[in-house]
CHARMM internal coordinates of N, CA and C (Angstrom, degrees):
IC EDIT
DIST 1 N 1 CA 1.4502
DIST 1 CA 1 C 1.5260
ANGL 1 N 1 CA 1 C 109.06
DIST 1 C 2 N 1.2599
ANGL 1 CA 1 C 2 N 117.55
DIHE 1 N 1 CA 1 C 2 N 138.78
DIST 2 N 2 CA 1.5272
ANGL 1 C 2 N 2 CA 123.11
DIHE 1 CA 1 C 2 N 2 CA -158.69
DIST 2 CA 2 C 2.0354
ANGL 2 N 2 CA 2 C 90.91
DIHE 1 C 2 N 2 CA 2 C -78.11
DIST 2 C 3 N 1.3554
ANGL 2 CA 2 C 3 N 111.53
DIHE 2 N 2 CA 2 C 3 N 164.52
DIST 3 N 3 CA 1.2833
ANGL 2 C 3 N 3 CA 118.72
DIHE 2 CA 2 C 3 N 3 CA 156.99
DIST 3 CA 3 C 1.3129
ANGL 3 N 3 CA 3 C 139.75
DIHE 2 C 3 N 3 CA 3 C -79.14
DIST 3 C 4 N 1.6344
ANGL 3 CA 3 C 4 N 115.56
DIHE 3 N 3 CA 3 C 4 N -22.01
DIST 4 N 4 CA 1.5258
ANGL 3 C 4 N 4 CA 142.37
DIHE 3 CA 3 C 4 N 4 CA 177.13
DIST 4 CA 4 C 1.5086
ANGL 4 N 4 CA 4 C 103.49
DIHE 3 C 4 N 4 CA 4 C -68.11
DIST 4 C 5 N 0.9923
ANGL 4 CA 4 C 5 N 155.69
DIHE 4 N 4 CA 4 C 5 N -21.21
DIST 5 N 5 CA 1.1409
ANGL 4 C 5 N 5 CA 158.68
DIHE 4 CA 4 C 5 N 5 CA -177.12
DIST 5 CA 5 C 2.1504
ANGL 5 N 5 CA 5 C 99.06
DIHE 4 C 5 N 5 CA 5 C -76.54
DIST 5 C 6 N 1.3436
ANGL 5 CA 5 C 6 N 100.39
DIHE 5 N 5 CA 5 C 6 N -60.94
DIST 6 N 6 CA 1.1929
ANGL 5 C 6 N 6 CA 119.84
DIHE 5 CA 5 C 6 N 6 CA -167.58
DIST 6 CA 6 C 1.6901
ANGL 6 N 6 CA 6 C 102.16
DIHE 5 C 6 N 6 CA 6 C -68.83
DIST 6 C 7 N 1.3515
ANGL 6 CA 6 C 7 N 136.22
DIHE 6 N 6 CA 6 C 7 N -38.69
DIST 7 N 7 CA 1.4503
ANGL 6 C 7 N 7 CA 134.22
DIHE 6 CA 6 C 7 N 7 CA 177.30
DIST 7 CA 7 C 1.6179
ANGL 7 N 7 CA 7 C 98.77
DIHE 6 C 7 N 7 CA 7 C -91.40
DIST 7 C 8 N 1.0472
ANGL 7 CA 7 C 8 N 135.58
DIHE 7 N 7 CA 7 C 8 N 7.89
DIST 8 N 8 CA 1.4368
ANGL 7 C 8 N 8 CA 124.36
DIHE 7 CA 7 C 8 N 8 CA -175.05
DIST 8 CA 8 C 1.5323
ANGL 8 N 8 CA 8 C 88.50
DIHE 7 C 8 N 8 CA 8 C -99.38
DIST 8 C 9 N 1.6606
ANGL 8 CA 8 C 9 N 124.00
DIHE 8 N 8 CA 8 C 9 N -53.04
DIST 9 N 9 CA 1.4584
ANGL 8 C 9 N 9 CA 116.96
DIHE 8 CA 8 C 9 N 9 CA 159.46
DIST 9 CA 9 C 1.7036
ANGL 9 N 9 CA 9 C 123.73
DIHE 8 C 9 N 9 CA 9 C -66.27
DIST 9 C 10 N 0.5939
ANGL 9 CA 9 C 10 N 131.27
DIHE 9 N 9 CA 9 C 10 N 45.37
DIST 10 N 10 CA 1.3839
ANGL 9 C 10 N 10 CA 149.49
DIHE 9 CA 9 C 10 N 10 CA 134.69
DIST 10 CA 10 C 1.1508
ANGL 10 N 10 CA 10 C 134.48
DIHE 9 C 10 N 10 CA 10 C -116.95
DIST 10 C 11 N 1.3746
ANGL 10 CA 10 C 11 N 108.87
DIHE 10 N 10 CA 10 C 11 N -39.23
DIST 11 N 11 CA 1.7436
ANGL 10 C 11 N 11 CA 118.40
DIHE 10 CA 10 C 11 N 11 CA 147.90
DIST 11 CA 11 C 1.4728
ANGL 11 N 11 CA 11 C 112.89
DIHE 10 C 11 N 11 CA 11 C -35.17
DIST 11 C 12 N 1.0416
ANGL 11 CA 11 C 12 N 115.17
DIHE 11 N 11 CA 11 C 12 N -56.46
DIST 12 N 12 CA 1.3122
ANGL 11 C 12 N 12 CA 129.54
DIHE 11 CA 11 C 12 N 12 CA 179.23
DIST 12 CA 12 C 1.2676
ANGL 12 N 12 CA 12 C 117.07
DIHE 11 C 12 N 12 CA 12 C -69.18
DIST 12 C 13 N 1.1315
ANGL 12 CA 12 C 13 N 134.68
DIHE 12 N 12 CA 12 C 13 N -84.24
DIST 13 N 13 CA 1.8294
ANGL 12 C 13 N 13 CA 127.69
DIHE 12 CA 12 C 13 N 13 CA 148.41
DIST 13 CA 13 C 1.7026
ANGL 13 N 13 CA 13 C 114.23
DIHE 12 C 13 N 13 CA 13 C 24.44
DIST 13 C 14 N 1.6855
ANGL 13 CA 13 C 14 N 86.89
DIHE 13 N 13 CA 13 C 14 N -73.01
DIST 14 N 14 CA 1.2425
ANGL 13 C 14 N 14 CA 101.97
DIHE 13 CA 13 C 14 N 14 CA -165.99
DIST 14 CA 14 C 1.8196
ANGL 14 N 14 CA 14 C 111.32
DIHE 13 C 14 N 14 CA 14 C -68.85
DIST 14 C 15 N 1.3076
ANGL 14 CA 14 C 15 N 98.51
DIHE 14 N 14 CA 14 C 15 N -40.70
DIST 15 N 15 CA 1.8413
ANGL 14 C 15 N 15 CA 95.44
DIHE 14 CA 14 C 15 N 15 CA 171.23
DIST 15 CA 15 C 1.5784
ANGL 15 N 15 CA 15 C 108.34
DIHE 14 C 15 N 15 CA 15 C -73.55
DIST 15 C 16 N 0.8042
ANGL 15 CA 15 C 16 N 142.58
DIHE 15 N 15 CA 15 C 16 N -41.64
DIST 16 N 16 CA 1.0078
ANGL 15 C 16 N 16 CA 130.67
DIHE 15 CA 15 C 16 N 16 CA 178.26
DIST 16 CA 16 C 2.2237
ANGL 16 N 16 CA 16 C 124.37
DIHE 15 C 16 N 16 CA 16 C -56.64
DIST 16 C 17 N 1.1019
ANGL 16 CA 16 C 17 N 95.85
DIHE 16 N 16 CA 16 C 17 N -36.54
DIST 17 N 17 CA 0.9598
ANGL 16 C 17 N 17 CA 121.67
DIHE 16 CA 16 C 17 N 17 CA 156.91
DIST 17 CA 17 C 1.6196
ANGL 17 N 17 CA 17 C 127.77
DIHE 16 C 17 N 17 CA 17 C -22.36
DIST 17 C 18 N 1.5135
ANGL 17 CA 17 C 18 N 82.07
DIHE 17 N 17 CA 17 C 18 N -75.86
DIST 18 N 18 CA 1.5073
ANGL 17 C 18 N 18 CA 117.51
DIHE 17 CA 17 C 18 N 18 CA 174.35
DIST 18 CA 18 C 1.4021
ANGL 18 N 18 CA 18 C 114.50
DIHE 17 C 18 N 18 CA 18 C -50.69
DIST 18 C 19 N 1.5133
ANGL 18 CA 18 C 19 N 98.72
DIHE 18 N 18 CA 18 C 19 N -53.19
DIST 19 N 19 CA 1.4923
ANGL 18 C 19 N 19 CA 110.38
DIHE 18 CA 18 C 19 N 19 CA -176.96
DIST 19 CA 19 C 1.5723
ANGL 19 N 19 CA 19 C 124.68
DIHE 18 C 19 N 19 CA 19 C -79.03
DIST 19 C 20 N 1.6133
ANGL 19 CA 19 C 20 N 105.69
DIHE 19 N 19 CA 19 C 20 N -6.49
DIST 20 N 20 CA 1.6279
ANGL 19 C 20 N 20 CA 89.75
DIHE 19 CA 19 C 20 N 20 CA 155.53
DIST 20 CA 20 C 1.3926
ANGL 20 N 20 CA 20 C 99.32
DIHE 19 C 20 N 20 CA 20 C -113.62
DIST 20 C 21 N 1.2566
ANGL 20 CA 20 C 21 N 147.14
DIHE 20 N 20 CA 20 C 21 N -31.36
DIST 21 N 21 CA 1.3871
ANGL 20 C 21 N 21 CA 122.05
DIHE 20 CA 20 C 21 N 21 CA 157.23
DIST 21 CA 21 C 2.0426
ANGL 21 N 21 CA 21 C 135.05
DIHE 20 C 21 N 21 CA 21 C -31.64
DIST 21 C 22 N 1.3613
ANGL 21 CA 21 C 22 N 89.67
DIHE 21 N 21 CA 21 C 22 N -21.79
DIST 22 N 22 CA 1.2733
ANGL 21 C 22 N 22 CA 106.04
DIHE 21 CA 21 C 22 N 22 CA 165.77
DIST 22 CA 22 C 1.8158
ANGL 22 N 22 CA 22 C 116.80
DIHE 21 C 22 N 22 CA 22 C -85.24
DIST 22 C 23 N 0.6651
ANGL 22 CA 22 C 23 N 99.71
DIHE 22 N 22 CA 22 C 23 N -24.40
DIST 23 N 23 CA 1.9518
ANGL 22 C 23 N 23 CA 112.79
DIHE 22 CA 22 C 23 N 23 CA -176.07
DIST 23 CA 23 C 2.0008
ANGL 23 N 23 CA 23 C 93.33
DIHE 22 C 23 N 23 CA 23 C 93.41
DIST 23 C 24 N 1.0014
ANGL 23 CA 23 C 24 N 116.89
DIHE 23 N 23 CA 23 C 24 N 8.02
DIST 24 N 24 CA 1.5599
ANGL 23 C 24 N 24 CA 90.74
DIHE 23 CA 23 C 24 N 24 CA 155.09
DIST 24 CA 24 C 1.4888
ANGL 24 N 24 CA 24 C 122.56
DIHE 23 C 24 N 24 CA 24 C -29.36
DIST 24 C 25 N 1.7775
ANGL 24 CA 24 C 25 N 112.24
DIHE 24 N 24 CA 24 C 25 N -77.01
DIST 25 N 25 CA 1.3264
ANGL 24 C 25 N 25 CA 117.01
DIHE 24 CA 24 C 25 N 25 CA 159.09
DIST 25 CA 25 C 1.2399
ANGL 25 N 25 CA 25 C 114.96
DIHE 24 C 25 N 25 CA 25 C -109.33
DIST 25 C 26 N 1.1368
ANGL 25 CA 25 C 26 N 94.35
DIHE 25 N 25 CA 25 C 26 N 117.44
DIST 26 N 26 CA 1.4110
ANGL 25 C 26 N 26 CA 118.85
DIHE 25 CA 25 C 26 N 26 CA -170.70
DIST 26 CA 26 C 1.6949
ANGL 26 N 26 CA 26 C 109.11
DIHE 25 C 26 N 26 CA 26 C -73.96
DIST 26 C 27 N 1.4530
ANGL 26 CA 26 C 27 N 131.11
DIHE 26 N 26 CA 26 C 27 N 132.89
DIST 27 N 27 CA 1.3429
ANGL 26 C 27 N 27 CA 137.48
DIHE 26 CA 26 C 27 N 27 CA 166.11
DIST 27 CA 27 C 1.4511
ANGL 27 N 27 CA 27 C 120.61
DIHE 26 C 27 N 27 CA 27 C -22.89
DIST 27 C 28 N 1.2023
ANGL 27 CA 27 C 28 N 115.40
DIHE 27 N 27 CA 27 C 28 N 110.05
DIST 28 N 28 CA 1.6557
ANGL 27 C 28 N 28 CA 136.91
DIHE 27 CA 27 C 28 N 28 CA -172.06
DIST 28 CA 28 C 1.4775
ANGL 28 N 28 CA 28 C 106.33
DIHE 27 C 28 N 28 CA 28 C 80.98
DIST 28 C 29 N 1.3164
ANGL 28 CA 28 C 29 N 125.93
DIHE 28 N 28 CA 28 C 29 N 33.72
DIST 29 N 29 CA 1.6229
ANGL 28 C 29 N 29 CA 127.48
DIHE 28 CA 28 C 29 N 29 CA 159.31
DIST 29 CA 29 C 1.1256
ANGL 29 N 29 CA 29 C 113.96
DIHE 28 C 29 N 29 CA 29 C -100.91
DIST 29 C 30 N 1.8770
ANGL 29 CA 29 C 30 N 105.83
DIHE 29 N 29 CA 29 C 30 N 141.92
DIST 30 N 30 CA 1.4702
ANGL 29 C 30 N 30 CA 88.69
DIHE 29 CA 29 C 30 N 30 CA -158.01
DIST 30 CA 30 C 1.5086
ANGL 30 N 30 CA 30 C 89.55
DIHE 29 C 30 N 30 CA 30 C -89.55
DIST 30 C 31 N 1.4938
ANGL 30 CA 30 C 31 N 132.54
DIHE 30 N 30 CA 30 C 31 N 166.14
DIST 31 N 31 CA 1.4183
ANGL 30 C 31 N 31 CA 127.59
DIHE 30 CA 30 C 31 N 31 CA 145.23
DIST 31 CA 31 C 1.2148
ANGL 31 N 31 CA 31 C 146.45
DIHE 30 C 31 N 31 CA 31 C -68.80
DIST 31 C 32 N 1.5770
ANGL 31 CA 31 C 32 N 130.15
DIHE 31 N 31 CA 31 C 32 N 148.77
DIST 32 N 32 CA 1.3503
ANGL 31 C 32 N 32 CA 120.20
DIHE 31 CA 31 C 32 N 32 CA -172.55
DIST 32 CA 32 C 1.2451
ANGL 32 N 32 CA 32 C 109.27
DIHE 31 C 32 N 32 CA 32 C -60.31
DIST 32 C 33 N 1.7697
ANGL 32 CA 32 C 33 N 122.68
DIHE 32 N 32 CA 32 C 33 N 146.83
DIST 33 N 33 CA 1.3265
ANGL 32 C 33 N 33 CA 135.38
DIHE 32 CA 32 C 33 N 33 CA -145.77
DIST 33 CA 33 C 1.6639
ANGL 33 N 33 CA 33 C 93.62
DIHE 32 C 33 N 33 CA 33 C -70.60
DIST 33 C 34 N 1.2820
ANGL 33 CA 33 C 34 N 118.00
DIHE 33 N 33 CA 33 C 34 N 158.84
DIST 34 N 34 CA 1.5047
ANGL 33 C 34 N 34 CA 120.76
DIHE 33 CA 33 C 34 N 34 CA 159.04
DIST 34 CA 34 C 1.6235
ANGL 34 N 34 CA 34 C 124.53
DIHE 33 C 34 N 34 CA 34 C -7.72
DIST 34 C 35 N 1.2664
ANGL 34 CA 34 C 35 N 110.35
DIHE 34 N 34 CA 34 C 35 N -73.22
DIST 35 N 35 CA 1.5360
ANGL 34 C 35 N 35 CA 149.72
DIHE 34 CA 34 C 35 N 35 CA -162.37
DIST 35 CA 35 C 1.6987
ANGL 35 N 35 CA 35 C 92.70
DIHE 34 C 35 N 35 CA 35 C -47.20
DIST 35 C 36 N 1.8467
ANGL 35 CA 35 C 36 N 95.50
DIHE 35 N 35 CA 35 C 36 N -61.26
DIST 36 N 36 CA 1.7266
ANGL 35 C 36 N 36 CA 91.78
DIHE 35 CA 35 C 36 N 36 CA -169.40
DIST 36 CA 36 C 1.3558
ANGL 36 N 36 CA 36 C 107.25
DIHE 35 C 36 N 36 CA 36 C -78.82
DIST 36 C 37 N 1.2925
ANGL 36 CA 36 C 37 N 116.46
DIHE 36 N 36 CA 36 C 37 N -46.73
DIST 37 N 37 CA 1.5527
ANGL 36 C 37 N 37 CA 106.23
DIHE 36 CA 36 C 37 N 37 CA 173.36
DIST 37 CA 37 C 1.7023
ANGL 37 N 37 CA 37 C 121.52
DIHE 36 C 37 N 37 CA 37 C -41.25
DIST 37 C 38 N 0.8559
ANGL 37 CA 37 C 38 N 135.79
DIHE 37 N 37 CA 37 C 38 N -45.78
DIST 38 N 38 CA 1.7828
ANGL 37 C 38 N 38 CA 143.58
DIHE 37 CA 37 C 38 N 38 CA 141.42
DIST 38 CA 38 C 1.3698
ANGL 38 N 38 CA 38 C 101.89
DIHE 37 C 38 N 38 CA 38 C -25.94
DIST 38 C 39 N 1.3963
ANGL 38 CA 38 C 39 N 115.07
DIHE 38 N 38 CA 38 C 39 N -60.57
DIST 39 N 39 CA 1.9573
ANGL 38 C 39 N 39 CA 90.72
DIHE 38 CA 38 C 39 N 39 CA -167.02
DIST 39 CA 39 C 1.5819
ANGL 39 N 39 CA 39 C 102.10
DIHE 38 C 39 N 39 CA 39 C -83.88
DIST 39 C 40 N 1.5648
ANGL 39 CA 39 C 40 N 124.67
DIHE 39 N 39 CA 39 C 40 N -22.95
DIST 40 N 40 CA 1.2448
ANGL 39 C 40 N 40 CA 102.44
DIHE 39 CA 39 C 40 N 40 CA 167.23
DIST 40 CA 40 C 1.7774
ANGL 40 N 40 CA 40 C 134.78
DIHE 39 C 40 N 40 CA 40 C -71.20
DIST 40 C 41 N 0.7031
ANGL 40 CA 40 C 41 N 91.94
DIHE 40 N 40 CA 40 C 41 N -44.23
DIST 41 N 41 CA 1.9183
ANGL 40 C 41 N 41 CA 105.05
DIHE 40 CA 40 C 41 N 41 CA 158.65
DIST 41 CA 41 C 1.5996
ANGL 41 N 41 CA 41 C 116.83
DIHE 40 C 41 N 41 CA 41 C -53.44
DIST 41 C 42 N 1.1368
ANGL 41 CA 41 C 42 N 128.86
DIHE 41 N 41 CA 41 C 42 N -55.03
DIST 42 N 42 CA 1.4206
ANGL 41 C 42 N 42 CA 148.10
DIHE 41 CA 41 C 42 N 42 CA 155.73
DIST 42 CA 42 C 1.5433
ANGL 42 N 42 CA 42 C 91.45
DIHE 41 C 42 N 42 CA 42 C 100.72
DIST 42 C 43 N 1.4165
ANGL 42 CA 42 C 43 N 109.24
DIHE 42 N 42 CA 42 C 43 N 56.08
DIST 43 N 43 CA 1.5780
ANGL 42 C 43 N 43 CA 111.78
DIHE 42 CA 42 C 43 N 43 CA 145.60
DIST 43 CA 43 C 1.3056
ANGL 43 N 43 CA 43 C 110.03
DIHE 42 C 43 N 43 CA 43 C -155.58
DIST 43 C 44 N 1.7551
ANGL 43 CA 43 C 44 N 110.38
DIHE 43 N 43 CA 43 C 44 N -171.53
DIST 44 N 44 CA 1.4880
ANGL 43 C 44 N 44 CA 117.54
DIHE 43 CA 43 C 44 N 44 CA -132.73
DIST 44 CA 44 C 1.4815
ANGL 44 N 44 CA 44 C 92.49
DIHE 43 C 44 N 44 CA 44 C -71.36
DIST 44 C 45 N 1.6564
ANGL 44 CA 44 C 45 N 112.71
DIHE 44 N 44 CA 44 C 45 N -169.74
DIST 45 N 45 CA 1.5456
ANGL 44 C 45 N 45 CA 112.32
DIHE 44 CA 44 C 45 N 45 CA 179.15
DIST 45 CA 45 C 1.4880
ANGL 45 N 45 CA 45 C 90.52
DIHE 44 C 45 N 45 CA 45 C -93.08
DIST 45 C 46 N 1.2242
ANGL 45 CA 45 C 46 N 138.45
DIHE 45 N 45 CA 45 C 46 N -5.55
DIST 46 N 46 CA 1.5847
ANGL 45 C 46 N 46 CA 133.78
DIHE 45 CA 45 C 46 N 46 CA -176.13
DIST 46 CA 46 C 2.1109
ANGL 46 N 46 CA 46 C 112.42
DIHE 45 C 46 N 46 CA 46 C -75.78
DIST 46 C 47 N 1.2638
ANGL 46 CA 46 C 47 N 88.40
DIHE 46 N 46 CA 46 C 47 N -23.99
DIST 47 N 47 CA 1.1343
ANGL 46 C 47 N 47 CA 109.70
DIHE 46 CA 46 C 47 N 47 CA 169.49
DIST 47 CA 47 C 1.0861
ANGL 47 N 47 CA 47 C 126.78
DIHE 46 C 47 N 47 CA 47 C -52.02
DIST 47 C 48 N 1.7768
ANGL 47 CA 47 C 48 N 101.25
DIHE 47 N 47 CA 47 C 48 N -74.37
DIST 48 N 48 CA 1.3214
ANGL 47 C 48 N 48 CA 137.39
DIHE 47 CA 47 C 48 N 48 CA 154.64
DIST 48 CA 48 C 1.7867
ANGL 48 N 48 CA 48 C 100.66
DIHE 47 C 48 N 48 CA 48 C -18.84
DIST 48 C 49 N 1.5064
ANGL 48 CA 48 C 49 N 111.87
DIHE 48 N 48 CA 48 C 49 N -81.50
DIST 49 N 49 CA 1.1564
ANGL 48 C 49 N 49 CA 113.74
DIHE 48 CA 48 C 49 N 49 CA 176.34
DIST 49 CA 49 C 1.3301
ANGL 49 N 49 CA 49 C 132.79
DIHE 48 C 49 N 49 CA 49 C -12.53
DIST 49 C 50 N 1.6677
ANGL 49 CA 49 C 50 N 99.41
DIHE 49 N 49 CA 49 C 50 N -65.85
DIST 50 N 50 CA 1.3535
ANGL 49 C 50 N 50 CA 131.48
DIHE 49 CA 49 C 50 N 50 CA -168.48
DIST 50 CA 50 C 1.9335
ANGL 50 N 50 CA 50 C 98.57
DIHE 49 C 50 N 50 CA 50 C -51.91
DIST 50 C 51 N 1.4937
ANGL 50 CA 50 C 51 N 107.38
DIHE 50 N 50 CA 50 C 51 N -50.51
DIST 51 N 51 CA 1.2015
ANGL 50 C 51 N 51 CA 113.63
DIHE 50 CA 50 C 51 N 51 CA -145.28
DIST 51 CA 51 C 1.8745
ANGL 51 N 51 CA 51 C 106.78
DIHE 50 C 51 N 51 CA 51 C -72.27
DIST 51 C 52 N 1.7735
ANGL 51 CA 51 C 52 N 80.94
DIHE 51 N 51 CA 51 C 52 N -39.43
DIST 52 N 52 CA 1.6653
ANGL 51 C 52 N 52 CA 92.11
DIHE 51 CA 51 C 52 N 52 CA 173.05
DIST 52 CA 52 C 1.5135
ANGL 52 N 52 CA 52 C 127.87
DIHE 51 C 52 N 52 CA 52 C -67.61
DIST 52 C 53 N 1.0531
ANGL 52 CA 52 C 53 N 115.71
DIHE 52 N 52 CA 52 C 53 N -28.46
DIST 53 N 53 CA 1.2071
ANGL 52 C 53 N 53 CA 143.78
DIHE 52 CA 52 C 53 N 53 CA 159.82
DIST 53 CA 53 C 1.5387
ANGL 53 N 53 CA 53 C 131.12
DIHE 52 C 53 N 53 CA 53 C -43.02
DIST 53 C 54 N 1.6294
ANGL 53 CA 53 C 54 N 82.74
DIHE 53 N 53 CA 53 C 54 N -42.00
DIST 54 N 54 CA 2.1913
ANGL 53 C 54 N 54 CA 106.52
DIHE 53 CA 53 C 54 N 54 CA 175.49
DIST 54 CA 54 C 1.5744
ANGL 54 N 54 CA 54 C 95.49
DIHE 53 C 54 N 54 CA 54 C -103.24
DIST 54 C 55 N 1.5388
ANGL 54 CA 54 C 55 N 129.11
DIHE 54 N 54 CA 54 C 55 N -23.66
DIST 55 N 55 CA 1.6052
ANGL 54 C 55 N 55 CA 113.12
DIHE 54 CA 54 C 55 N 55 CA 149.03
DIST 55 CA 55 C 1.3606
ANGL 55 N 55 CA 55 C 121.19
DIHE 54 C 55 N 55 CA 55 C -48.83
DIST 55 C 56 N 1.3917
ANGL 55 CA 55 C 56 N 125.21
DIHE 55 N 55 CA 55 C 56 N -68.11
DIST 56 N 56 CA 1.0492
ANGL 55 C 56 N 56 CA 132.13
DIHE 55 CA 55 C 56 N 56 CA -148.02
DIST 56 CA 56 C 2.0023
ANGL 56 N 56 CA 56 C 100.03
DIHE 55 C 56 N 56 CA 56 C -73.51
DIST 56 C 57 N 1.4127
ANGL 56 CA 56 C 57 N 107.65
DIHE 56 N 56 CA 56 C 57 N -25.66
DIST 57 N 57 CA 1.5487
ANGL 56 C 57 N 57 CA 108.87
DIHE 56 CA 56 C 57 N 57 CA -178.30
DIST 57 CA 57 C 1.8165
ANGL 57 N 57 CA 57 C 91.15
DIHE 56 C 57 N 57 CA 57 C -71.58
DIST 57 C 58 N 1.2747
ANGL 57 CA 57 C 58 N 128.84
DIHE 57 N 57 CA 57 C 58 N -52.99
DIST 58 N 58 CA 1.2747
ANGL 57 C 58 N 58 CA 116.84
DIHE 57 CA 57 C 58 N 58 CA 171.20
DIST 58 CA 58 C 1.1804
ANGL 58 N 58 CA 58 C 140.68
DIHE 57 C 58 N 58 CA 58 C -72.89
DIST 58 C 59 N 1.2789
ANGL 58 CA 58 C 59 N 120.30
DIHE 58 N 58 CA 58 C 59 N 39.81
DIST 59 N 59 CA 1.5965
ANGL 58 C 59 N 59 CA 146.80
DIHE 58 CA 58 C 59 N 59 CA -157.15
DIST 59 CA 59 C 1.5234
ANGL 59 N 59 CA 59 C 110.50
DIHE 58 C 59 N 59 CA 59 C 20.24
DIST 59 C 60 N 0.9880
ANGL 59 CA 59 C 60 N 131.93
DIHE 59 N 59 CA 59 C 60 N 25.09
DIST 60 N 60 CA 1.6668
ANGL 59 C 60 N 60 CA 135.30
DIHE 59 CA 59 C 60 N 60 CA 150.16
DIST 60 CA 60 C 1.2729
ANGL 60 N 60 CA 60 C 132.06
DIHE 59 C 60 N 60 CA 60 C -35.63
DIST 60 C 61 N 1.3950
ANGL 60 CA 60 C 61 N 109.73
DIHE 60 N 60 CA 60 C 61 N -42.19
DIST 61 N 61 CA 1.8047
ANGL 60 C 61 N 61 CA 125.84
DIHE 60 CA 60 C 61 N 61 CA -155.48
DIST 61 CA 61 C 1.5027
ANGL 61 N 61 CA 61 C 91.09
DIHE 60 C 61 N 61 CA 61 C -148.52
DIST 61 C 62 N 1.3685
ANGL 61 CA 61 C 62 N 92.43
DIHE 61 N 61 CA 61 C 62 N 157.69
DIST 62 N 62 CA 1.8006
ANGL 61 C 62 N 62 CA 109.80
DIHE 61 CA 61 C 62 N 62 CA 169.11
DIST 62 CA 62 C 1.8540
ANGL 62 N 62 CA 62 C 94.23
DIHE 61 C 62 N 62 CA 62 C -117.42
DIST 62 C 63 N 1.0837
ANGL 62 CA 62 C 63 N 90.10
DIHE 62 N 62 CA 62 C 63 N 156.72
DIST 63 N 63 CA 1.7712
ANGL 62 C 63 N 63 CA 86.01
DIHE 62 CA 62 C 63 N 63 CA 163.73
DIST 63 CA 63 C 1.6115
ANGL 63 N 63 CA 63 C 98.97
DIHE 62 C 63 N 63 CA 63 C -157.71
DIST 63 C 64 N 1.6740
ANGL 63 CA 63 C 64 N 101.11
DIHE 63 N 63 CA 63 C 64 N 152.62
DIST 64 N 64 CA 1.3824
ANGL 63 C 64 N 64 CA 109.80
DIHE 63 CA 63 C 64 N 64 CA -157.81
DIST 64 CA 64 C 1.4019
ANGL 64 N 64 CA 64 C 84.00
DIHE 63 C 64 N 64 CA 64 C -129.74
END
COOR INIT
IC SEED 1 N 1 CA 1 C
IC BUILD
């Protein structure tokens, strides 16, 4: 299994991060659904997954 998959979600992690520590999204906003977050990032929704997934393990995000 390649490694680029695995630092592109951390790449991501980490911007995302940023951007609600910044008040991008601000605490109790919900986020854009899967689907758009994928075309804005310009990768898969598995990604997506991955990334929300390593939010929510770092208490960042809730996901329902």
């Amino acid at each position: 299994m390649s490694a680029r998959p695995h630092r592109l979600t951390e790449h991501d992690i980490e911007q995302w991060i940023a951007a609600i520590s910044s008040g991008q999204y601000p605490v109790g906003t919900k986020l854009p659904t899967g689907r758009v977050l994928a075309q804005i990032h310009g990768v898969s929704q598995a990604v997506i997954c991955d990334v929300a997934g390593g939010l929510q393990a770092e208490g960042f995000v809730d996901t329902r």
